[in-house]
C-alpha positions in Angstrom: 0.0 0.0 0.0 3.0 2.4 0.9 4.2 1.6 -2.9 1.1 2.7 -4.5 0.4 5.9 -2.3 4.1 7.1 -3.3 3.5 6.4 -7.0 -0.1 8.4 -6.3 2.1 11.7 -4.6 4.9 11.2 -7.1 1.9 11.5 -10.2 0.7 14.4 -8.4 3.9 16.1 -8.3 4.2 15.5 -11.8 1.0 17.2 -12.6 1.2 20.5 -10.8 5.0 20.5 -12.3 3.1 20.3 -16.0 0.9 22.6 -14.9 3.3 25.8 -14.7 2.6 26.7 -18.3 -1.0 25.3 -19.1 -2.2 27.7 -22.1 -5.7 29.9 -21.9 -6.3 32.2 -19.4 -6.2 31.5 -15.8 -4.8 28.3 -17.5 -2.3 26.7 -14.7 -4.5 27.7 -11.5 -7.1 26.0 -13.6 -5.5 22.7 -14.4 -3.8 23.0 -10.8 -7.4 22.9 -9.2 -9.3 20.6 -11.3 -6.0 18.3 -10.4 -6.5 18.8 -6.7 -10.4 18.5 -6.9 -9.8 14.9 -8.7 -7.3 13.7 -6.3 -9.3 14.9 -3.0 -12.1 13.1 -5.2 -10.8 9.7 -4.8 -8.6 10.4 -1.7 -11.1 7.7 0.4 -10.3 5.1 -2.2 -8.5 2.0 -0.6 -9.1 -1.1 -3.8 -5.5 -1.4 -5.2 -7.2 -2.3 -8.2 -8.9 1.0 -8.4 -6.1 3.0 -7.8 -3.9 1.4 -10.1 -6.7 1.8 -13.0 -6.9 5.9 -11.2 -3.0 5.8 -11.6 -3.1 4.9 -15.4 -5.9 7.6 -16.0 -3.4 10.3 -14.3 -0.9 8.8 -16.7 -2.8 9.6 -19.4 -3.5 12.4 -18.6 0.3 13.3 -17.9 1.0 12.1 -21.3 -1.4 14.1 -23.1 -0.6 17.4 -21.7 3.2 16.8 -22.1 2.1 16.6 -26.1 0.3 19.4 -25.7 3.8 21.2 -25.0 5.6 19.6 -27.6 2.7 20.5 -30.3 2.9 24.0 -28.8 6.7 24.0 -28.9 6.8 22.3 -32.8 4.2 25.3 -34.2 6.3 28.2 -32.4 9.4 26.9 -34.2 8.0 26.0 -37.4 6.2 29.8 -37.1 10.3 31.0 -36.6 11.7 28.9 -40.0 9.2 29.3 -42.4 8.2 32.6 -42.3 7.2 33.8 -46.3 
């Protein structure tokens, strides 16, 4: 159980970190509380099974907005080269 509720803070971490430079207005304090409302959501939640499938839905999650960066950072340098 201590395993899973360190891989639970460590996702977490990794979250709010992402979450510095979430685009749109009032972007990161957005992200930052819609991550905090989910995890105090499911705080209560003591099936390992559960929390590993919550885990893989955080990674997901993680995942996607990391390629959100990456599409963001691709257009601004593509915007830089090929200017006409």
């Amino acid at each position: 159980m201590t395993e899973l509720r360190s891989k639970v803070v460590q996702l977490y971490k990794h979250l709010i970190y992402l979450g510095r430079e979430y685009p749109g207005t009032n972007g990161p304090e957005k992200f930052r509380q819609q991550v905090r409302d989910a995890f105090l959501k499911n705080k209560s939640e003591t099936d390992p099974r559960k929390i590993k499938a919550l885990l893989a839905q955080g990674r997901y999650v993680a995942k996607e907005v990391e390629t959100l960066y990456y599409l963001k950072k691709y257009r601004a340098i593509k915007q830089r080269y090929t200017q006409e």
